[in-house]
C-alpha positions in Angstrom: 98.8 51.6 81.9 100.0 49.1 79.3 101.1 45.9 80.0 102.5 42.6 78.7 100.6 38.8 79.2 101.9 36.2 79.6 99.2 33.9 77.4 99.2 30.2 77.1 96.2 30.3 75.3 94.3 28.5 78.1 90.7 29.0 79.5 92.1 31.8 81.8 94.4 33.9 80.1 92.2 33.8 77.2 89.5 35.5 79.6 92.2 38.2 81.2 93.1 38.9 77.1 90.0 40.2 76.6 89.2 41.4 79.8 92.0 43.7 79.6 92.5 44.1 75.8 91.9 47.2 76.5 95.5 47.5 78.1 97.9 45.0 76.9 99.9 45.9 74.2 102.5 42.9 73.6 100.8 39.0 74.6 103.7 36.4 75.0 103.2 32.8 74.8 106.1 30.5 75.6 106.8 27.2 74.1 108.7 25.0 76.5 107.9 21.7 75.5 104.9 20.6 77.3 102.5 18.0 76.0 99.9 20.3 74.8 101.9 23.8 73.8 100.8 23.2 70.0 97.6 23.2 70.5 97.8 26.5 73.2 99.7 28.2 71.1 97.1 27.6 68.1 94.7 29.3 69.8 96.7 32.0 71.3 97.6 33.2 68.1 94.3 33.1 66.7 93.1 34.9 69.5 95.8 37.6 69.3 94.9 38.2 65.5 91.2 38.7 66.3 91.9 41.4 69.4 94.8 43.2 67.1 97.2 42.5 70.0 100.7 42.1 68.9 102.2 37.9 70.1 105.5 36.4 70.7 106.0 32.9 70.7 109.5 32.4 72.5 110.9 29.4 72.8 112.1 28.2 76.1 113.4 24.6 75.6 116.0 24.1 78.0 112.9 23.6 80.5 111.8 20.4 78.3 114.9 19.3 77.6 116.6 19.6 81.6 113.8 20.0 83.7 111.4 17.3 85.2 107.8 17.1 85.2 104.8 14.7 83.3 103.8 17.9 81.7 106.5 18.4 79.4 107.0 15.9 76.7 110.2 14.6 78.0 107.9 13.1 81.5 105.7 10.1 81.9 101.6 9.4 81.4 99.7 12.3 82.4 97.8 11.2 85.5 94.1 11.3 85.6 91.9 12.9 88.7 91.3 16.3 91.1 93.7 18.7 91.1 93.5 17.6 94.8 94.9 14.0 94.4 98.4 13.6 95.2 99.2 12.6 91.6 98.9 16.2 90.1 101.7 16.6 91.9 103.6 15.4 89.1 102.5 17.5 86.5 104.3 20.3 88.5 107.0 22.7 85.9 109.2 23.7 88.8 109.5 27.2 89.2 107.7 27.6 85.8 105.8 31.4 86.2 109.5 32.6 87.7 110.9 32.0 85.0 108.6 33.2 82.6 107.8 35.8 84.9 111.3 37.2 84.6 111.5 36.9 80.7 107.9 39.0 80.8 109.8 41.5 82.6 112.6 42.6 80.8 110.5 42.5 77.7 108.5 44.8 79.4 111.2 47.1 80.1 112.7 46.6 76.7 109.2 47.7 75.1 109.0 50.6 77.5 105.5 48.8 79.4 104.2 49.2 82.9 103.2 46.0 83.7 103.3 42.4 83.2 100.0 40.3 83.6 99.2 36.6 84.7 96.2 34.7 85.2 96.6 32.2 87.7 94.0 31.1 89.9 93.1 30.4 94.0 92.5 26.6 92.4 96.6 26.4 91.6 97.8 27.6 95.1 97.4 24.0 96.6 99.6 21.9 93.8 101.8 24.4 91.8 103.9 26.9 94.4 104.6 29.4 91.7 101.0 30.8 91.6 100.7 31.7 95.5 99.7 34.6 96.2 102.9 34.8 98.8 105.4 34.2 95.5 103.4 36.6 93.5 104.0 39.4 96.1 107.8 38.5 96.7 108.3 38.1 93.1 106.4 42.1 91.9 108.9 43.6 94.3 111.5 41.8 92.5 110.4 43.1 89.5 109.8 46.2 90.4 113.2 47.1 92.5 114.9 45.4 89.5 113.7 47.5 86.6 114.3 50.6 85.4 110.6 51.4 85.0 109.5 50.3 87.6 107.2 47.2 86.1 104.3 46.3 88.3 103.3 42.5 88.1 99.4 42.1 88.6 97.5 38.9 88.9 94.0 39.9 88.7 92.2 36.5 89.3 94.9 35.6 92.2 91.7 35.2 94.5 89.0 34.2 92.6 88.0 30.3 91.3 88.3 29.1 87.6 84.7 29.0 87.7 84.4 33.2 88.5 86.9 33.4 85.6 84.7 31.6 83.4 81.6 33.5 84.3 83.5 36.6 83.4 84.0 35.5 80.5 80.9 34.1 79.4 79.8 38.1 80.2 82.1 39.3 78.3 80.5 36.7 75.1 83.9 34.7 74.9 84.1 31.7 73.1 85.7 29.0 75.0 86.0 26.6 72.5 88.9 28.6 71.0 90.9 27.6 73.8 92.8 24.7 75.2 93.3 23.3 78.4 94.4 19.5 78.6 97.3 18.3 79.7 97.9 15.4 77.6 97.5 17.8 74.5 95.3 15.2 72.2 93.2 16.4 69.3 90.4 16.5 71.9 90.2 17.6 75.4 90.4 14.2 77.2 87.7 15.1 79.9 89.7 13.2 82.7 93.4 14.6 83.3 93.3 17.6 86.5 92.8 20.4 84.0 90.0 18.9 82.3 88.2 17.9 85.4 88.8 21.7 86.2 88.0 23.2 83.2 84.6 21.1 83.2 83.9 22.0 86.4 84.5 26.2 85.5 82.6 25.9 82.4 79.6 23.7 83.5 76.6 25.1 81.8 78.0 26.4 78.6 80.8 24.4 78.1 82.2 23.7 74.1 84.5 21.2 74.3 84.5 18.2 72.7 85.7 15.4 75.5 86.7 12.5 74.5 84.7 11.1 78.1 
């Protein structure tokens, strides 16, 4: 089977790209105006051209320019804390994975693939709706009915915690600090925004990055 990813160039796509390097043939990272997609996409790309796997940046700037959310450049102050505290909330891209989901999937088609990949989490299903394992489901048999080929969406840490993730990839000798995860997208990871706390929290033990607390 080869399939497409859909890479930010985050702590756990970066895992399911080498993970599965084996199988993907295209990576797609999308650029839709959040805070930190320059310094994602950095690291995508570098990560790409080490593995051999062929990347697309697409743009997608309608969502920063029309859609609302701290997040993208366009919101307010990232908010510090848990991904648990009702102030992540904010940081919410609605409906971001459909969308980028659906672009993944008539690439797919158009490069004659069998699947499209994502890597979200069991830690995203309380804040961000678009990483359920219930929208996941509805949205493969969307796909699926609505291709010609037949592309299967799979989410192969759907279940598991950031921390498994990371402990894959520490097996696997990946180096996290050619990744990026926070949210307010500074030169260094700010150690206090959600996806900081997170990625802390995933990586404890052998963790890279450079906070700035």
């Amino acid at each position: 089977m080869k399939s497409i990813l859909i890479y930010s160039g985050g702590l756990d796509s970066t895992t399911l790209l080498y993970e599965y390097k084996d199988s993907i043939a295209l990576a797609v990272t999308f650029d839709y105006g959040s805070k930190h997609n320059a310094r994602e996409i950095a690291y995508a790309k570098e990560n790409c051209k080490r593995l051999g796997i062929k990347h697309l940046i697409i743009p997608l700037g309608f969502i920063g320019q029309y859609f609302k959310s701290d997040l993208l450049q366009s919101g307010g102050e990232i908010p510090e804390g848990a991904y648990a505290d009702d102030n992540m909330h904010s940081t919410v891209v609605p409906f971001r994975n459909g969308i980028m989901l659906a672009v993944a999937a008539g690439l797919a088609e158009s490069y004659e693939l069998d699947a499209v990949m994502l890597a979200n989490h069991s830690g995203d299903h309380a804040i961000y709706p678009d990483c359920r394992p219930e929208f996941i489901d509805a949205f493969a048999a969307a796909v699926e009915a609505g291709t010609y080929n037949g592309v299967k969406v799979i989410s192969p840490y759907c279940n598991i915690t950031k921390r498994d993730i990371a402990l894959r990839g520490k097996a696997l000798g990946l180096d996290y600090s050619l990744t990026y995860s926070c949210y307010k997208g500074g030169e260094k990871h700010c150690g206090k925004c959600g996806t900081c706390v997170e990625r802390k929290e995933a990586l404890s033990g052998f963790d890279p990055t450079d906070y700035e607390a």
